[in-house]
Each structure stands twice: as structure tokens, then as C-alpha cells.
N, C-alpha and C positions, 0 to 999 in steps of 0.2 A: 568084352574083356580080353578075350583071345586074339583080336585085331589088334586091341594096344599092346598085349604082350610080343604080337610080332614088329610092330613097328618100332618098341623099344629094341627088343633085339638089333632089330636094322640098324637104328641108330648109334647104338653103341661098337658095332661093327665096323663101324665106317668114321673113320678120321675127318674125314671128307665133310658127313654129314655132322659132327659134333662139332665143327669150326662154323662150318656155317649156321648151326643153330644159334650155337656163341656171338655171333658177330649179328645176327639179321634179327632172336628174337627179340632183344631190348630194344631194337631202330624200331621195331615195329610197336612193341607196347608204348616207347617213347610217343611217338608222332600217331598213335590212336587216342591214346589220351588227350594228349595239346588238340588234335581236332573235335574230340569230345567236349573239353572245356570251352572252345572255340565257339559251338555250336550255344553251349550253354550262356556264353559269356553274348554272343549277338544278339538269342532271344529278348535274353532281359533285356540289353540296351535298345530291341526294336521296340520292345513294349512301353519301356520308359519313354521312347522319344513319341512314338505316337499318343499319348495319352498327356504329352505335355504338349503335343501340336492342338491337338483338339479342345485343348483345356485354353489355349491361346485363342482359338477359335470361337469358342464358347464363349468369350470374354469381348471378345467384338463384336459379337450377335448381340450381347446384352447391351452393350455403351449404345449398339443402333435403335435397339429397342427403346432405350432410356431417352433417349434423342427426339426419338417420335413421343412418347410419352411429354416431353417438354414442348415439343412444337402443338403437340393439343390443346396441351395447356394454356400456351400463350398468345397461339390464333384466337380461342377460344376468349381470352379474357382479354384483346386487341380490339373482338368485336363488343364485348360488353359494353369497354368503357367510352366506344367511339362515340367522336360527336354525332356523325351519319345516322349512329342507331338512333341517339336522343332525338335528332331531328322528324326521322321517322316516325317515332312516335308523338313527339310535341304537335306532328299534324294528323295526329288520329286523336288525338285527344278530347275536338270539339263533338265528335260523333258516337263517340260512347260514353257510359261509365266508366267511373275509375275500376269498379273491380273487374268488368268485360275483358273476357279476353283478348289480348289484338291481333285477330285474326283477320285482320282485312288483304285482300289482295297485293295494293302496291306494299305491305313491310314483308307479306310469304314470298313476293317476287325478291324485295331486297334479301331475304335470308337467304333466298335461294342461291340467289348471286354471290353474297362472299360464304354459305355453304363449300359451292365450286370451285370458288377463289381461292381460299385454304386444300381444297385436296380433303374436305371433311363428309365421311356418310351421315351425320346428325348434326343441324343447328335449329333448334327449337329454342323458344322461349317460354316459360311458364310460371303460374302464379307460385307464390310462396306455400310450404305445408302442400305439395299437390301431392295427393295419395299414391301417383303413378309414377311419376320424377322421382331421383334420387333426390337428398336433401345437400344444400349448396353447400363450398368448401373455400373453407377459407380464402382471402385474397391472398393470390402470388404463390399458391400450392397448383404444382403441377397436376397433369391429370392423373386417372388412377385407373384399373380396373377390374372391370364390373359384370356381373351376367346379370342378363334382362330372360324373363321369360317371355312366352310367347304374345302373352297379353297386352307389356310394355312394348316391345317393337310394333305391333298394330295401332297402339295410340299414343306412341310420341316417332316414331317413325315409318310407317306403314308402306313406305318406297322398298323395304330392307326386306321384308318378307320371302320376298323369292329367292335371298340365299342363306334362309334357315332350312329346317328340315332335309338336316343332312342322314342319308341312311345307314346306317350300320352295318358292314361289310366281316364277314367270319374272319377273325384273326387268328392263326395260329398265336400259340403260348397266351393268348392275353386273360384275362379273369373272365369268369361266367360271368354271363347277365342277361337279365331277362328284356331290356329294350332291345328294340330294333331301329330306332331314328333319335336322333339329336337334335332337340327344337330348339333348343336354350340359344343365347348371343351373346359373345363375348365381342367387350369392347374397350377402346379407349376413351374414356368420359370425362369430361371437364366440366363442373360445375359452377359457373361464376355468378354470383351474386352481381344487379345493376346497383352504380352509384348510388349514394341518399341525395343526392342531385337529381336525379333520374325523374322522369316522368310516371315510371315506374315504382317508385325504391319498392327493394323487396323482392321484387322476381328476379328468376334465376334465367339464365342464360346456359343451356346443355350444348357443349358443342362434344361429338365423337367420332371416335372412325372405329367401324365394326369390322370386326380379323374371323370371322366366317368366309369362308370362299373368297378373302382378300388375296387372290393371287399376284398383283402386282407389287403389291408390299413384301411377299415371304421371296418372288423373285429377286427384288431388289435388294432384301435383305442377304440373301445367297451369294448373289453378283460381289454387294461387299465382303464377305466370308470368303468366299474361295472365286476369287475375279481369274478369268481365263488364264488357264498357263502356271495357277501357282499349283496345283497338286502334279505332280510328276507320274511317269508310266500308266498315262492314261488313266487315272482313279479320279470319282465322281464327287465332288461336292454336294450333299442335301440341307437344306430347311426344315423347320415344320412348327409349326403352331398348336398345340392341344387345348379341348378344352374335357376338363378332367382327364380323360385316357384316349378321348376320339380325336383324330386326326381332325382340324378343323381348316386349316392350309397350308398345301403343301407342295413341294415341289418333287417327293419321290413318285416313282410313277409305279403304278400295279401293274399295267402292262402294256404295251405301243407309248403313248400319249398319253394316256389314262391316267390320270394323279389319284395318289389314292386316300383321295379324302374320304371319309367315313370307316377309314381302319383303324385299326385298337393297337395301345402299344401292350407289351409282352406283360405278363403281372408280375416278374420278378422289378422290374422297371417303375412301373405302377406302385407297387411296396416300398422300394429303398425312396422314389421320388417323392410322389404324392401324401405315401403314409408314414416315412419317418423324416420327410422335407429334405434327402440327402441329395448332394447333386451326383450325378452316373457319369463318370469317366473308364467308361470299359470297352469291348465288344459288344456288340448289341446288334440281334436277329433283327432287322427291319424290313418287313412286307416280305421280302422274298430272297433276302443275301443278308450276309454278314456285311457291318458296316463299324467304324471307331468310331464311338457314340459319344455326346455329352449332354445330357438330360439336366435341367435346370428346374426348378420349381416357380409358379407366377402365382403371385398374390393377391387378392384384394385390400382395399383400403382396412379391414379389420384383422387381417394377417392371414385371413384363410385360402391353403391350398386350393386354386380353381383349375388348373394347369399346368403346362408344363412349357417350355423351349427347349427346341433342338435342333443341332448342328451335329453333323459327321459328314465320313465319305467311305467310300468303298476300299473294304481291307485287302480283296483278291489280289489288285495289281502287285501291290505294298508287297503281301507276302509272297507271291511268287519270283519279286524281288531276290526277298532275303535267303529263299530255300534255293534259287539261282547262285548265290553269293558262295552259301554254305556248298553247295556241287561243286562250285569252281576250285574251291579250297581242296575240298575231298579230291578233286581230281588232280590238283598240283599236288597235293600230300603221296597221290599213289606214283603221280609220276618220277618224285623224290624217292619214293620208296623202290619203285623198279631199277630206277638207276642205280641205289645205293646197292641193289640186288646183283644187279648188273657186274658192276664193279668187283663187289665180294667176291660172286661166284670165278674170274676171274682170279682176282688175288689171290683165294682159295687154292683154284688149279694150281701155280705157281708153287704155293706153300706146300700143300700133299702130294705134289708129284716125286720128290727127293724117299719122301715115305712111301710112297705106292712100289717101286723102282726096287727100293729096297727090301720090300716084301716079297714082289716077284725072285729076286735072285735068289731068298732064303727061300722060300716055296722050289726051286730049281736045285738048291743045293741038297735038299730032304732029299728030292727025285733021284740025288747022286751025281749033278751034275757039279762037278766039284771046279769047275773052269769059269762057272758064273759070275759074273760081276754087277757092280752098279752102273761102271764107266761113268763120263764125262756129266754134271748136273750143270745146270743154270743158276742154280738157286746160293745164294754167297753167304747164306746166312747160318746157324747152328746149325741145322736140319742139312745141307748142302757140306759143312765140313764134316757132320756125322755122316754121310754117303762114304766119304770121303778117307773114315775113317776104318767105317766094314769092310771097303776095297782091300785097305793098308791089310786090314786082319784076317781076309780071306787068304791074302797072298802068304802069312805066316802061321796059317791052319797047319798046314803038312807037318812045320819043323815045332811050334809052337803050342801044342795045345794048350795046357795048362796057362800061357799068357791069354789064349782067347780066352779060358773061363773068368780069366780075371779083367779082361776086357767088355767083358758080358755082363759082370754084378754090377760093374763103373756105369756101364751104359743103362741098367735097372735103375740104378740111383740114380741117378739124371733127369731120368725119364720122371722117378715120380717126383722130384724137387721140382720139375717144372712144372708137372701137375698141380703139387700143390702152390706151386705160385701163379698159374693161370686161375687158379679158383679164387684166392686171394685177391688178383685184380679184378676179378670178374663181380666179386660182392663189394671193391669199393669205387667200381663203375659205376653199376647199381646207385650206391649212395648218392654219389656226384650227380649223377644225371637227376636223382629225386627231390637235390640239393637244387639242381638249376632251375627244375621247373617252379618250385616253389620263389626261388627271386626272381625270374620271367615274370610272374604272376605279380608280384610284390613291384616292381620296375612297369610291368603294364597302367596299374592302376597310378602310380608317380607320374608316369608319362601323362597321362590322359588328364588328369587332378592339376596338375603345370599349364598342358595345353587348354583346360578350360578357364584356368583364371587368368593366364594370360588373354586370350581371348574376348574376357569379360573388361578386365582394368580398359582395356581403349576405348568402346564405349563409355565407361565409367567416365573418365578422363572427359571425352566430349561430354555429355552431359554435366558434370559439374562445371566445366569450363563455359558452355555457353548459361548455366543457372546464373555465376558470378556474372557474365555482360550482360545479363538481362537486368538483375540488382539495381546493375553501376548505370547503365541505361536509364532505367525508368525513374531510379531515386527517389524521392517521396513520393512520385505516382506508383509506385510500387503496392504502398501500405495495405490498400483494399486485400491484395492476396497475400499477405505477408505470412499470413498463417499455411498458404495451401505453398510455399517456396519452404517455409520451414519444416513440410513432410517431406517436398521431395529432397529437403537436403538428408534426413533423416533416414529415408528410404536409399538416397546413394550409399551413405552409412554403412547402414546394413548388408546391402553388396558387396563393400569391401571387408566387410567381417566372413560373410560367406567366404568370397577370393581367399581372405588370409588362411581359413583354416581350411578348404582347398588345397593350398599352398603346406600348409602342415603334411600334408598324405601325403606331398613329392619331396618335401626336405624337412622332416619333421626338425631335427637339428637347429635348423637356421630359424627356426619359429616358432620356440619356444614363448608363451606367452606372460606376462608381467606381473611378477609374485608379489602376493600381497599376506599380509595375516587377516586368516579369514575366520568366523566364529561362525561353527557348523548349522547353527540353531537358524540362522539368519537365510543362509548360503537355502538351507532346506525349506524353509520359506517360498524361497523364489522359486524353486525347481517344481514343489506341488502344484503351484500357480500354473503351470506350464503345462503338468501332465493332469488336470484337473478334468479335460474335456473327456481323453481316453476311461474314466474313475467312473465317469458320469454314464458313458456310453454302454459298459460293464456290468455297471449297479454294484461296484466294486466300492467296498470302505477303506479307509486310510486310519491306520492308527498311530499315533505319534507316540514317541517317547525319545525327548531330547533331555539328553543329561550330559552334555559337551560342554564343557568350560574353558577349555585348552586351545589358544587359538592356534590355526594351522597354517603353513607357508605353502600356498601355490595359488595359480592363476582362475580368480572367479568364474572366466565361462568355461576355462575347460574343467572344473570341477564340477560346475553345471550341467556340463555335456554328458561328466559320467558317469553321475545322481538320476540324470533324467534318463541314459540309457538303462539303466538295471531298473528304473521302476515301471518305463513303458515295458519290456523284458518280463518281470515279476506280472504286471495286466495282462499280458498273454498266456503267460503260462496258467495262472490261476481259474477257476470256472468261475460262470457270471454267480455275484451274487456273494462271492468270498472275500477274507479278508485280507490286505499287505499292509504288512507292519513297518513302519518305517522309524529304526530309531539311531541313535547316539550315545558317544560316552568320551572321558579321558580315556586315553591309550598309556599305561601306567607299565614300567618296564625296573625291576629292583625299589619298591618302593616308591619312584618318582613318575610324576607326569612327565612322557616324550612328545606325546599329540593329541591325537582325537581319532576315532572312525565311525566309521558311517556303516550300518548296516541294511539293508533291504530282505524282506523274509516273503515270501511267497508261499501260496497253500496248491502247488501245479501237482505233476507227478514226480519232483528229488532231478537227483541227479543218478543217474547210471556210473559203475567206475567204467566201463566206455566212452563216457560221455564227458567225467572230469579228466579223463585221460587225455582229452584232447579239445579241452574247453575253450582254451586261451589260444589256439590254433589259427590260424588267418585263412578263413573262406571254410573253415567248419560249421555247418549250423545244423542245427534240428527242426529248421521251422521252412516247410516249402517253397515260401517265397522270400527268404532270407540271404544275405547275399553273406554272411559267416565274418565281418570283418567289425562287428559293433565291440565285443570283449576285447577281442586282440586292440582296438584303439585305442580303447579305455583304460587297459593294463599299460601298453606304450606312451600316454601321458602323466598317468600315473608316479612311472620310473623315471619320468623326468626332474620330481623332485623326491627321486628317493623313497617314496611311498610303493605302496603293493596294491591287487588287486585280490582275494580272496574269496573261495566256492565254496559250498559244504552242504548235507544236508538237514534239514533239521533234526533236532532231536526229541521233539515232541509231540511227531507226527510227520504226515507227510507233505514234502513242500523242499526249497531251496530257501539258502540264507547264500549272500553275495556279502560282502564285506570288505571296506575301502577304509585302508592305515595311510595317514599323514602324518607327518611330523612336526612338531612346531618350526625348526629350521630346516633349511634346505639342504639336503644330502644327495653324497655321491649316489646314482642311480645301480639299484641290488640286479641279482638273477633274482627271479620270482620264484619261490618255494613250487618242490614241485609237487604235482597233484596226490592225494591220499588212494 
């Protein structure tokens, strides 16, 4: 306490140091801030874009896997229906029974042959109802897969054995359990029923590829994921193949060379993957570094979890990227700031030396040096014809006195009018500057919201452009996929709907969207449809009560957009297990219907007057991984035709009521009432 009493002293002491506080502290809170926001503003965007690279990534592992899945299938049912095989058999036919097995040498040597030929670990053939074999699948069903236990790989493949029993290696984070080895087989299986042609009819034909210790598949599958040269700053591409939680192939290594198959994945992983079937696009601890994960669920043919897929890479390079980025910033912010220091300090000298000058001489004059002066100043500005003016008055002290005392109360007055008009600019600098950063902010996200749709429209553009010569091209040989051209026309669609309201965030003005008269009852219909998933995930109930008659003038999806923001909004705020009420009415103003609103009621914890104070705010939120700009949107489309948004809490308990006024026509756009 006693240190800051003398440093205020100082402060106030000194002209010198009060101009430069004035002038350096705001540069400095200014340009700490914007680098704080800065910092906060790249995280997210790092996190956003890696989690939509890997989710990209994750999306090409599957189409390969799907791929191989199909080529099982089809080798598998290539071989069934071959004449070679019938032939095969038509000449084993004289030497046994029909129901014998044909296990003769030259058809194991032919299996074995197009076995190889396909790139397949299982081509058996077996009798119908065989206790051991799975049961055959449909014609022209892809293959599917399956876990064999130890017994089935000994008698319908007993080659396979030596890359079962894999051992279980201690994984940090993963679930307890009491095994130590992985016997089971996970595979690709294709079951194809022989012609009723067949010399056969009736037997199945097993063709598989077993993803145990299949390392040239998870390589190959990697190679395609992250093919040399696409991850940047040296960061690693991985694979992996699970079966339940054990690493079954993989291409992460434990250590040197070493793959580490037989490891467990983490059980927070295990949980969201396995046991609630979620796919994991996050951070994820693997074997021994942090990596950006995407954990996919694999199914058998009955829909049960057996597995998992995965693809990521190593996060290290990535982030020492961006904390590289963020230092580079931090050090041009300080080096702006030293100059701006620089400079000041400078200017400053300039400014107090007319006042320093004139200090000295009144300090001289006490002493009785009555000859003192200020003489000749540099400075041309008030301060510099005040030097200017103590001279004049020094020189008519002798004859003059009573003119200096009245030169003295002048120069009092002065002194404090300019004080009070430096403190006056000084709190509407303040404003200005709190004003800019806030439309910096506002004009960032416009710029970015612009340059992504721009961006997006010229691939759009190609793509539609070569869908239409592909049409015009094939013409009735078209028809076969006429269905799978009418998604992706539907799918470009969509993108440019995305674009357009993109395009909304950089000139909301110009993109105003298409008013219709809408009936609330309907409108809410669609929006539940929408948010049905979140309701479900919650154990959150929905209560309706629509009593809206009045139809309302504005644009369906963005009245969609801002139904569906306050009720995904309302499921977060509330605990699992609660209820949001969701209802309707006329908006009745003197006796007469004017519109309709919409309210949304939630059971969370209210609203704070903190918190409505600054509700409708741009990049205010309450919620950690929030970015504050969903209300402020919603209010902003709103006022496009004249409508409001409205906050409150309830009144008969605890919880938040959101409430959205339309009007039946479209009206000039209001100020929003301000918070209670």
C-alpha cells in the first residue's frame, strides 16, 4: 500500500509522467486485448479446421474400407458362379457321394489358386446348415464382417492361426480387464450360395480376408489417407484397425519399429465409441503422444459393435505451429508498442519541456532571483505562447503587480478548462477505441464469411457445370443413376444455401431472404424434426402448445434458424431428464390481432441481470465453447422484418422464457427494447 501511495505521488508530480500514462496506457490495453482476442480467435479456428481435416480423413478410410468390403464380395461371388468351379466339380462328381465333401486335391489346389489370385486369406467351400460356417447371404450382398473364434479359424482356415493370439500390452487410460491375449478373428466374409445349376446346389462358398496382423492392408489404407507430402511440418499420419478395443493392425509404432499391436484404446474412447456407437473427432492420447483422432464404430451383419476405425496424425508439429504464429504476433504487437513508446516518449520531451522551463524560473524567482526568465522555447503551440507569456509578465512584475495577480487567476482558469477538456477527450477516446474494436470484430467475421463463400461458389460452379455435360452426354444412358445425379444435384443445393447465408454474416442487407406468410404451428413442425436428435440424446421432453392463428410475414429458413437456435440453446441449458416447453399464440395489440410469437421456456439456471444486460451482445456467451454470436443473429434477422427478439425469466420457477414477435406484415425494422 505504501509503495503505491508513493508511486501515485510520483505520478501526479510529474507532467511528464501523466501525459505519458495518458497517451501509452490505452495503446497498451488497446493492442493487449486484440492480441488476447487474437490468440482466442486462432485456437478455435486451429481446432475447427483440424477436426474437419481428420473428419475428411476419416471419410476416405471408410469409402476404402467399403471398397474392399465390395471387392470380397464380388471376387467371392465371381468364384462361385464360375464355370471353372462347376467344372471342377462336374469331374469329382463320379468319385463320391453327393453329400461328401469335395475335398479332393486337384479343387484345394484350384481354390488355392484363385484363393491367391483375389489377394483373399479364406476360400473354402462347405456344405449347407454346416455348424461351423456362417449361414450364406444373399445373392449380390456385399461382404460383411464377422469375428470367428478360435475354433472356427482351425476348421475352415487353419493357415490363419499363426496371426491370432495377439497379446495384450498395458495401456495407459484404457479399461480394466482381466484378459491378457486376443484370440478371436476379425474378417472380411463373403458368403455366396452355388447356382441351383450347380453340381452342388446348396453349398456355400466362404471367400474372406482376415484384418489380424493384416499389415499390408492398414499400410495401404494409410498410404491412401495421408499419401507422402500431404501433412505439413513434418506430422505423422496413422491407421489402425480394432477389434473391440485391441489394436488388431496397425501402423502406430510402440517403439523403434515395433507396431503396436496388442494395445488398448483409452476407455473414455471405448465409451463414447463402442458403448454409445459415437464417432470421436477430438484429441486422442495414442500409445504414447497426443494425436487428432477419428474413431469410427464397425459392425457386424446384426448391427453389433465389434470395433472400431482409425485415422489421425500427430498434433505436436500442428501446434507448435500455431503457438509459433501466436509469438510472432506477440512480438510484432511489442515491437509496435516500443515504437509507439518511442515516439511518445519523444513527443512528450517536446510537450513538457515549455512547462519544465517554466517551473525552473518560478523555483529561481522564490530564491529571489528576480532576472529569471524562460527565454527563447521551441515548442509553437499553447504551452510555448504561455512561456511566452510568463516572460511578457515577469518583465512587468516591478511596475505591475496587481496586473500579474490577474494574470495568474487567467492563467488558473485555463489551466483547469484544459484539464477538464483533456479528461473529456480522454473518456470519449475510450469509447471510440471500444467502439472500433467491436466493428474490427464485426468486419473480421464479414471478411472471412465473404471469403469462404466466395471460395466455395467456384467449385460449386464446376461441379454443377460438368453434372449438366455429364446429363447432356449420356442422355438416356443416364437413367440407371438418375437417382444418385438427383442427390448430387440436391447436395450442390444445399451448398449454395450454406454460401447464401454465409453471405448473410458479410452483407446481411443485401440478403435479405424471401417473405412469405408463414403459420407458426407448421413452421414449428419442421424445426422439432430438426432438433429431435439433441431431445433424444438428453432424455429431454418437448411440450407443445400451439395456439397461433395469425399468419406471419418473414423468410421460412431464417425463421427456422431462429426457432432452432433457442431450442438447441434451451437443451443445453436445462439438466438431462427436464422439460422445454415450446409454444404459441396471436400477438394481439388494442383488441386486434398484429401477429403471432413464438416462445421457448427452459428449466436451466434463469438469467442473471448480468447476463440479460448483455444478452443480445455479439461474441458474448456463457457457455465455454461458445463463440457468443447465435442471439445477436437471431435478433439481427429478426429486425429485418420489424419483429423482436425477447429474454425473461420465468415466473414460475427457475428456467429462461426466450420469445420471438412477428407481425403479420412487414415493418420498418425497430431498436430492440432494452434489457429489464
Amino acid at each position: 500500500m505504501n509503495g503505491w501511495r508513493r508511486w501515485r505521488a510520483r505520478l501526479e508530480a510529474s507532467v511528464r509522467a501523466q501525459l505519458l500514462t495518458l497517451a501509452l496506457a490505452p495503446l497498451l490495453l488497446a493492442l493487449a486485448g486484440l492480441l488476447l482476442a487474437l490468440a482466442a480467435w486462432t485456437t478455435l479456428a486451429y481446432d475447427r479446421l483440424l477436426q474437419t481435416k481428420v473428419r475428411a480423413d476419416l471419410a476416405v478410410a471408410r469409402g476404402y474400407f467399403e471398397q474392399v468390403l465390395q471387392e470380397v464380395g464380388s471376387g467371392t461371388r465371381e468364384v462361385a458362379e464360375s464355370h471353372a468351379l462347376h467344372r471342377q466339380l462336374q469331374r469329382l462328381a463320379p468319385r463320391r457321394p453327393a453329400a461328401a465333401a469335395p475335398d479332393a486335391e486337384p479343387l484345394q489346389a484350384w481354390l488355392e489358386q484363385e484363393r491367391q489370385r483375389l489377394g483373399l486369406d479364406v476360400l473354402v467351400l462347405r456344405p449347407p446348415h454346416d455348424p461351423v460356417a456362417p449361414p450364406a447371404q444373399a445373392r449380390g450382398s456385399a461382404a460383411r464382417l464377422v469375428v470367428w473364434e478360435p475354433a472356427q479359424v482351425a476348421a475352415l482356415a487353419s493357415h490363419l492361426q499363426p496371426r491370432l493370439g495377439i497379446a495384450l500390452v498395458p495401456t495407459r487410460n484404457a479399461a480394466p480387464t482381466a484378459r491378457t491375449v486376443e484370440e478371436r478373428a476379425l474378417l472380411m466374409l463373403a458368403s455366396a450360395p452355388l447356382p441351383d445349376d450347380a453340381p452342388l446346389p446348396g453349398w456355400v462358398l466362404h471367400g474372406g480376408l482376415l484384418l489380424n496382423r493384416n499389415l499390408d492392408f492398414i499400410d495401404h489404407l494409410n498410404r491412401i489417407v495421408y499419401p507422402e507430402g500431404s501433412l505439413p511440418f513434418g506430422s505423422q499420419g496413422t491407421a489402425t484397425l480394432f477389434l473391440d478395443d485391441v489394436r488388431i493392425s496397425t501402423n502406430v509404432r510402440l517403439f523403434g519399429d515395433e507396431r503396436a499391436i496388442g494395445t488398448r484404446v483409452s476407455q473414455a474412447v471405448r465409451d463414447a465409441v463402442l458403448g454409445e456407437g459415437r464417432t470421436w473427432l477430438d484429441r486422442a492420447f495414442v500409445v504414447s503422444d497426443w494425436y487428432v483422432s477419428a474413431y469410427e464404430p464397425l459392425t457386424d451383419s446384426l448391427g453389433r459393435r465389434i470395433g472400431m476405425l482409425y485415422v489421425g496424425f500427430l498434433e505436436a508439429p500442428l501446434r507448435w505451429v500455431k503457438w509459433g504464429v501466436l509469438a510472432g504476433t506477440a512480438l510484432l504487437f511489442g515491437l509496435v508498442m516500443a515504437a509507439a513508446a518511442r515516439w511518445t516518449l519523444r513527443r512528450a520531451q517536446a510537450l513538457v519541456e515549455p512547462v519544465e522551463r517554466m517551473d525552473a524560473t518560478m523555483r529561481r524567482i522564490e530564491r529571489g532571483d528576480t532576472a529569471a526568465r524562460v527565454g527563447p522555447v521551441a515548442a509553437r503551440d499553447e504551452l510555448g505562447a504561455l512561456a511566452q507569456h510568463l516572460d511578457r509578465l515577469l518583465d512587468l512584475l516591478a511596475e505591475q503587480t496587481a496586473h500579474l495577480r490577474a494574470w495568474a487567476e487567467t492563467l488558473d482558469h485555463r489551466v483547469a478548462e484544459r484539464t477538464r477538456e483533456l479528461q473529456a477527450s480522454h473518456a470519449a477516446l475510450r469509447q471510440a477505441q471500444q467502439q472500433l474494436i467491436r466493428s474490427e470484430r464485426l468486419a473480421t467475421i464479414g471478411q472471412l464469411s465473404a471469403g469462404l463463400a466466395h471460395e466455395i461458389n467456384n467449385p460449386i460452379a464446376v461441379i454443377q457445370g460438368n453434372l449438366d455435360l455429364l446429363r447432356e452426354t449420356l442422355g438416356p444412358a443416364a437413367a440407371p443413376v438418375q437417382a444418385e445425379l438427383a442427390l448430387i444435384d440436391a447436395q450442390v443445393e444445399r451448398i449454395r444455401l450454406i454460401v447464401t447465408r454465409l453471405l448473410q454474416h458479410a452483407r446481411p442487407t443485401e440478403f435479405a431472404g424471401y417473405v412469405e406468410p408463414l403459420v407458426l404451428p407448421a413452421v414449428l413442425d419442421d424445426c422439432v424434426v430438426l432438433v429431435e436428435r439433441p431431445l433424444q440424446q438428453r432424455g429431454i421432453r418437448l411440450r407443445r402448445d400451439d395456439r397461433a392463428t395469425t399468419p406471419v410475414a418473414c423468410n421460412r429458413q431464417e425463421l427456422q434458424q431462429v426457432i432452432i437456435n433457442l431450442l438447441v440453446n434451451a437443451v443445453e441449458a436445462s439438466p438431462d431428464g427436464a422439460e422445454v416447453e415450446l409454444a404459441s399464440g396471436d400477438w394481439v395489440e388494442d383488441g386486434t390481432p398484429v401477429g403471432a410469437w413464438v416462445e421457448v421456456r427452459d428449466r436451466g439456471p434463469g438469467l442473471p441481470p448480468e447476463v440479460r444486460a448483455r444478452l443480445f451482445t455479439p461474441f458474448f456467451t456463457t457457455k465455454p465453447d461458445g463463440h457468443g454470436l447465435g442471439l445477436w443473429v437471431s435478433q439481427g434477422l429478426l429486425e429485418r422484418y420489424g419483429g423482436r427478439l425477447e429474454a425473461d425469466n420465468r415466473a414460475d420457477g427457475p428456467g429462461a422464457v426466450f420469445r420471438v414477435r412477428l407481425y403479420a406484415e412487414p415493418r420498418e425494422p425497430q431498436p430492440p427494447p432494452e434489457a429489464a
